[in-house]
N, C-alpha and C positions, 0 to 999 in steps of 0.2 A: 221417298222410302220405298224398299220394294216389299212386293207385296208376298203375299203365304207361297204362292206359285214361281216366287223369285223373277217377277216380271219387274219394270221399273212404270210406276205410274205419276213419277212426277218428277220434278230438276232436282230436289236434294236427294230421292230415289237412285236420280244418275250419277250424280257425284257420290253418293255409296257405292255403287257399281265401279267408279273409276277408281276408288280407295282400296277396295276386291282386289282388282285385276294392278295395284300398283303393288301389292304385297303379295298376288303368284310372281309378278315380278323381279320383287325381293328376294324370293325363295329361289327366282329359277336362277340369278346372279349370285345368291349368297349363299346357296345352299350345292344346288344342282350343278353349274358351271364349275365348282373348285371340284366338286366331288369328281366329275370327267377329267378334270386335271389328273387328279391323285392316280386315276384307272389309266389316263393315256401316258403316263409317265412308266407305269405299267407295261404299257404295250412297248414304248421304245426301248424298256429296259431289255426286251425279250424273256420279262418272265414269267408272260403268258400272251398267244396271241389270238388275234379276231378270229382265225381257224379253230380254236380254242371254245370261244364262247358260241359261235355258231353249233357247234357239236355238240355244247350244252345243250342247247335251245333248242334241236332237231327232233329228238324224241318227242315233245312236245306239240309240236306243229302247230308252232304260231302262226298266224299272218303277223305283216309285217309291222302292220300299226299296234300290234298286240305286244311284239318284240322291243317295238321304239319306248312303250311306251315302259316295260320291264327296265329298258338300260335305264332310261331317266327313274323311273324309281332307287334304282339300285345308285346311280351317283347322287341323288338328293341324299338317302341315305349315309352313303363315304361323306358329302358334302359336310352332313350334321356331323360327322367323328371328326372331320378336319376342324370345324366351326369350335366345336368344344376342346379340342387341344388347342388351340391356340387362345379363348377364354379361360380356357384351365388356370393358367397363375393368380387372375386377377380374383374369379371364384373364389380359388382356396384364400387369399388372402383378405377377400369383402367373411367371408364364413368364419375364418379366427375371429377376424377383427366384431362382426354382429355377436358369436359365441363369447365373448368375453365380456364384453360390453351394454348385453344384451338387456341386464336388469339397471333401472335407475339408482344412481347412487343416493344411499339414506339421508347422507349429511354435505354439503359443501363449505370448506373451509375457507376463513377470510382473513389473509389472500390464499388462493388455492395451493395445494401441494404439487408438486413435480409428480407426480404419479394424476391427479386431476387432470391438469394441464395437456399429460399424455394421453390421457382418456377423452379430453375435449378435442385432441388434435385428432385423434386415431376418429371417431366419432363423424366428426365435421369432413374430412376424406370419405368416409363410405356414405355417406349422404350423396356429398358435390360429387362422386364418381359417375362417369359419363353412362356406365351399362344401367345404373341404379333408376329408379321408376320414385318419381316422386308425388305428393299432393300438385304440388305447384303446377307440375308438369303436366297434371291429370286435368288441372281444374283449365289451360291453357289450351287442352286438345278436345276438352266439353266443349268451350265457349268459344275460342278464337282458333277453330280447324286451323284456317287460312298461316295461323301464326308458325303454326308446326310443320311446316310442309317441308322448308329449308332444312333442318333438323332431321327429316325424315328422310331426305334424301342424303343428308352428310353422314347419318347413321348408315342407308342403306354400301355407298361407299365404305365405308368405314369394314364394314362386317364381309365384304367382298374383297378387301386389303386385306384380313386377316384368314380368313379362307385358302383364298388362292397363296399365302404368302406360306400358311401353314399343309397344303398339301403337295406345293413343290418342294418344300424343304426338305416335309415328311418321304413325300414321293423318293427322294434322292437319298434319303436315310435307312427306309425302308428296302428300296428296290435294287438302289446301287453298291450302297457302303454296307449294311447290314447282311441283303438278301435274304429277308426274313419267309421262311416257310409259311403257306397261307391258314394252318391254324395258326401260328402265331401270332397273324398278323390278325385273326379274328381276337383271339384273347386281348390283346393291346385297343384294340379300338373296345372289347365290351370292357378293359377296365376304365379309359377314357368316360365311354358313357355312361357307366355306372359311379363315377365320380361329377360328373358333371348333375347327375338325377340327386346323389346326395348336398352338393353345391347349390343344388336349385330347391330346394325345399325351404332353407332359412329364404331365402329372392324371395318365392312367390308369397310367403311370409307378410315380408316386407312390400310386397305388392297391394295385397289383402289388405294391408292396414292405411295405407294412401291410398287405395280406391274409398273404402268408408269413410276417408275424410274429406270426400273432392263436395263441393258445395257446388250447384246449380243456380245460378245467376236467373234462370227465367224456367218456366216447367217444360218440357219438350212439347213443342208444335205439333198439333195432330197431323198429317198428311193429309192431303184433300185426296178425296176417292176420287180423279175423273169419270169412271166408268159410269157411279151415281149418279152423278152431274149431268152425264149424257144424256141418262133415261130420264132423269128431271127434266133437263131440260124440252125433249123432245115430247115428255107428256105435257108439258106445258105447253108446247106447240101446239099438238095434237087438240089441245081443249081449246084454245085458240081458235084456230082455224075451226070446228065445230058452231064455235060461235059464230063466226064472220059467214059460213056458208048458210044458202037459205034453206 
């Protein structure tokens, strides 16, 4: 685990570390990389180009690692507008579907009605959907990391598919066939993320409520201090050899 200073003082320490640095990963693939799509789509459309943002940035006087690091903020950014339109349909449809459904039914009829039935189906779809966060899920990535790994990778895929697939498209809708003026094209992405912010409040909801039911199989493992150990062991030494010398 690592410790308060973010250092790593042991092997599970370091596989947290690698867990860290697989999800900047994530983000720079599923988030960052579409979003430069959506801007270099941009540039070849010519309708705006790198003479363009240079001369933004000049007043400013960045160095360069200051600048590199403004563009990547800014396509992490587009990345997340691209990312949320293209989750956009399945959102609003998990959001009907939890809004309707949302309170337990008082009575179950035997045998059920075609209105139940549709309730049990509609139901059982937004549980088993692939974005959806479950107990099971939860209680699988407490105790058997190892198990999830596959999954996390075919997610990370997944969310890189729908990115990139959503900011070429949009890119060519936007830049080619539309030529949408750049308020425009701000207002469209804040109504995007302002749907996807109200979309995501029933989610984390439904997050909230399968993390308080995830059950812990054993208590978590303290991490062993090496640093302690060190200075144990070396006063130990230290009284040792004390002894032994005359």
């Amino acid at each position: 685990m690592a410790d308060s200073n973010g250092s790593v003082s042991s092997w599970p320490g370091f596989v947290d570390q690698l867990n860290k640095t697989f999800m900047l990963v994530r983000d720079a693939f599923g988030y960052a990389l579409p979003g430069a799509a959506f801007l270099a789509v941009g540039i070849v459309s010519h309708s705006f180009s790198l003479c363009e943002v240079y001369c933004l940035l000049l007043p400013y006087h960045m160095p360069p690692w200051m600048a590199f690091l403004a563009v990547v903020a800014v396509s992490y950014a587009v990345g997340g507008v691209m990312a949320a339109a293209a989750y956009m349909p399945f959102m609003l449809a998990k959001t009907a579907v939890w809004w309707l459904y949302r309170r337990p039914p008082e009575t179950i009829s035997s045998p059920p009605t075609p209105a139940e039935i549709r309730r049990a189906t509609r139901t059982a779809w937004l549980v088993k959907h692939p974005t959806e966060v479950t107990k099971e899920i939860l209680d699988i990535r407490i105790n058997y990391p190892k198990l999830i790994d596959t999954l996390d990778r075919r997610e990370t895929l997944c969310l890189l598919a729908a990115s990139m697939s959503s900011a070429l498209l949009y890119g060519w809708l936007v830049f080619y066939y539309l030529k949408l003026h750049f308020g425009t094209i701000i207002l469209c992405g804040g109504v995007v993320t302002y749907i996807q912010f109200l979309t995501g409040l029933p989610h984390l909801r439904r997050v909230a409520e399968a993390t308080r039911q995830v059950e812990l199989e054993d208590p978590p493992k303290k991490d062993p201090d090496f640093r302690q150990l060190l200075a144990d062991l070396i006063t130990a030494g230290t009284a040792a050899l004390r002894k032994i010398a005359p």
